[in-house]
C-alpha positions in Angstrom: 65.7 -78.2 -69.8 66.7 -76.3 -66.5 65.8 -77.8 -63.5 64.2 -75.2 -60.1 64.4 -76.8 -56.9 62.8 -75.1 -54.0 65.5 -75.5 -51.8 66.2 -73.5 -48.4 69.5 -73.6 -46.5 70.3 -72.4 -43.0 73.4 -72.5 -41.7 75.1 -70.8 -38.8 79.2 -70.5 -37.5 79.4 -71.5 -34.1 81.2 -73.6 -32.0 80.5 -77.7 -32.6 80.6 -78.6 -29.1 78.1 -75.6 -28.1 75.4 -76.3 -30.8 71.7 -76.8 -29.7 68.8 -77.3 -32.0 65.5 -78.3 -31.7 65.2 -82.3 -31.9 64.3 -83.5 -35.4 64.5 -80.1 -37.0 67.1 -80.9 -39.9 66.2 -82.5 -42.8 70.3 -82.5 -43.3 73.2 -82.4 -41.6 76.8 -81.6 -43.7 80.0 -83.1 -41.8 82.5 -81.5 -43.9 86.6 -81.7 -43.3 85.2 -81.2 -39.8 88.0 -83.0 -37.2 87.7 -83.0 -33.8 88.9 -84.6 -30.8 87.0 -88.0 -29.8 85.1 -87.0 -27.0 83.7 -83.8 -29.0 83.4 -85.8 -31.8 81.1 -88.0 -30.3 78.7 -85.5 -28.8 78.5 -83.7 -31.6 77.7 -87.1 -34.1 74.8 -88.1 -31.1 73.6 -84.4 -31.2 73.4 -84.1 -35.1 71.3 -87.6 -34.9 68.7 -85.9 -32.1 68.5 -82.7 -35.1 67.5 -85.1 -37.9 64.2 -85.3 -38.7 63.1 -89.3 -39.4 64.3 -89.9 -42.9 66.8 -87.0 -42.6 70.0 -87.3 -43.9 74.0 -87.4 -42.7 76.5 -86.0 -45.6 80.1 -86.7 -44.8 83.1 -86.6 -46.3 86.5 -86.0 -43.7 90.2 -87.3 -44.0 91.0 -90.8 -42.8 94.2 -92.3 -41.4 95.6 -92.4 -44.8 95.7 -88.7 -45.2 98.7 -88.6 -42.7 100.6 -89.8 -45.7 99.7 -86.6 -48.0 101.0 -83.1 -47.7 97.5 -82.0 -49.2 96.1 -80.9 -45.5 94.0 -82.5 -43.0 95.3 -82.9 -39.0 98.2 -84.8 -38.1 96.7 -86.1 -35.2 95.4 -89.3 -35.4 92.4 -89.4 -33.2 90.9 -86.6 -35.3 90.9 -88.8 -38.4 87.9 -91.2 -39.4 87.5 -94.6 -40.1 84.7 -96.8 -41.7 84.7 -98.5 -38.2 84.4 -95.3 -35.8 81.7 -94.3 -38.5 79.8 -97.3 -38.2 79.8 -97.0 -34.9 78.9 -93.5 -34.3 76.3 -93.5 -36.4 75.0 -97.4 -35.6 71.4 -95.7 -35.0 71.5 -94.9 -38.8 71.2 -96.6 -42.2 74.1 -96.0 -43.6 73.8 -95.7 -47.4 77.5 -94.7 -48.7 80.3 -95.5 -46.5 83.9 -95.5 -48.8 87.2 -94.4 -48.6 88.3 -92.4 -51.9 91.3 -91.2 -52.9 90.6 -87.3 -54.3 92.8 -84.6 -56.0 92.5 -81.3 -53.5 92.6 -77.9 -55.6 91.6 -75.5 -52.8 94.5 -73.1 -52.0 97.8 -73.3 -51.1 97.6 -75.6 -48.0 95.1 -78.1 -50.1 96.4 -79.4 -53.4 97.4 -82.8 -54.4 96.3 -86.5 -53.5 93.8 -86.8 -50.4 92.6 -90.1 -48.5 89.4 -88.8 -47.9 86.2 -90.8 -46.4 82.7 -90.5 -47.4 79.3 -91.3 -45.9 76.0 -90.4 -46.8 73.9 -92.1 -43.7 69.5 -91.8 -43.2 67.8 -91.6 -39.8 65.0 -94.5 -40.2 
């Protein structure tokens, strides 16, 4: 049996830290492999929560600390890694669902393959 979802996604490229949406436009918000600097990190993550609708939804998956052991990408720079804690934090005005760290095989291209420390969060605005 073949499933038909009536699904509808928008996206645009722009810069993270120049965004603007309407407040509680999205229904969903994608965070992914996304790593940026704390303070643009954080605007961005308060921003995103403005965008969701009530009930909308924060999907997130993004290297962690770990990573910096792998040669399967990511930054190298510490501060642009994630953490269950920094998670929890920026997103404390959520309920967050999933919050794990996983350990992943990369298959994406020559600067991606092999073992990844990855985090993942799926998180609802209430």
């Amino acid at each position: 049996m073949a499933l038909k979802y009536d699904v509808k996604i928008s996206f645009q490229l722009q810069d993270a830290a120049l965004a603007v949406y309407p407040a509680a436009s999205a229904d969903a918000v994608a965070i992914i492999y996304t790593h940026l600097p704390t303070p643009i990190r954080k605007e961005l993550y308060k921003n995103i929560i403005q965008w969701l609708k009530s009930g909308g939804k924060v999907i997130l998956e993004t290297f962690c600390p770990d990573q910096l052991k792998n040669n399967s990408g990511g930054p190298k720079d510490i501060d642009m890694l994630n953490t269950k804690e920094i998670l929890s934090e920026d997103f404390k005005d959520l309920s967050i669902d999933y919050l794990e760290y996983v350990q992943i095989q990369l298959s994406e291209g020559k600067y991606h393959e092999g073992q990844a420390d990855v985090i993942r969060m799926i998180a609802t605005k209430l």
